[in-house]
N, C-alpha and C positions, 0 to 999 in steps of 0.2 A: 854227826851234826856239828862238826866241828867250825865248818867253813861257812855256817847258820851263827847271823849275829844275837846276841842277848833277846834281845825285845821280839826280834820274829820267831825264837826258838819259845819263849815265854808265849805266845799265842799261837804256835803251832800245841803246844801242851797243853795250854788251857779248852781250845780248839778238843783235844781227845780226851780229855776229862770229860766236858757238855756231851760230847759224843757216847762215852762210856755213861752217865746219866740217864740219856735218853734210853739208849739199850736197857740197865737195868730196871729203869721207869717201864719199857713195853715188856718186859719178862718177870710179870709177877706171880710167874709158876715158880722162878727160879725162889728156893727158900733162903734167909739167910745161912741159915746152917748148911744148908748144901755147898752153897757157897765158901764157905768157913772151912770146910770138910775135903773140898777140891781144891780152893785157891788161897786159902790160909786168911782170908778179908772179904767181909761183907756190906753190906750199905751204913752198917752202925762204923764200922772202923773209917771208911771215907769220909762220914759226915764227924767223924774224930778227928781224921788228922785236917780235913775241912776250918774246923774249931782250932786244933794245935798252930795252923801257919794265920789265924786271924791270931789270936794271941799274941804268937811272937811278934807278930808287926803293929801290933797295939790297935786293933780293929774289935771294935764292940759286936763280938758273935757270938749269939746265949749257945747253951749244947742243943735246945726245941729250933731257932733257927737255924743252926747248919742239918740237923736231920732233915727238916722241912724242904731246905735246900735238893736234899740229894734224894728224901723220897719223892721230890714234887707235892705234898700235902703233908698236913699234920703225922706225924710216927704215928698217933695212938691213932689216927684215922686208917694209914696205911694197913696197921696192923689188925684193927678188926675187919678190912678188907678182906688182905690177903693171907695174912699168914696162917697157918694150918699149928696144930700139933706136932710135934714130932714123930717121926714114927720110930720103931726098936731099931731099923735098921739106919736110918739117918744119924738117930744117936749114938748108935756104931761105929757107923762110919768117922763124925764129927770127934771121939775121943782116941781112937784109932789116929788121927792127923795131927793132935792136940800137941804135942810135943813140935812141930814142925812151924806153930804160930807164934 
């Protein structure tokens, strides 16, 4: 992407962020932890580093806003939606990878 200037590369990326949102907004089977467990970051770490680059460029973003942000609605809403339990083997799985986050 070299030959891609600043500003169209910064919109081509922000561009597959929205996109990556959208996806994990329609896959609310996917659990964090699965997520966690497979790909080492889940919707809470997004909606952190979300928070981390308002920060550094001095942009007023609470931690309840950038979640809201990246669940599409309130976390605590999200979460009595959709998240589940864990189950023995998910938590298996997720401590098993722990070292790799």
């Amino acid at each position: 992407m070299k030959e891609i200037d600043a500003a169209t590369r910064t919109e081509l990326e922000a561009a597959a962020f929205r996109r990556l949102l959208e996806h994990l907004r329609g896959r609310t089977d996917v659990q964090n932890i699965d997520l966690m467990a497979v790909a080492g970051f889940c919707r809470n770490c997004l909606s952190n580093w979300l928070k981390d680059a308002a920060d550094e460029r001095g942009v007023a973003l609470s931690k309840d806003e950038s979640r809201q942000h990246v669940y599409g609605m309130p976390y605590e809403e999200w979460k009595e939606r959709y998240q589940r339990e864990a189950t023995s083997s998910q938590a298996e799985n997720f401590e098993k990878s722990k070292p790799r986050h």
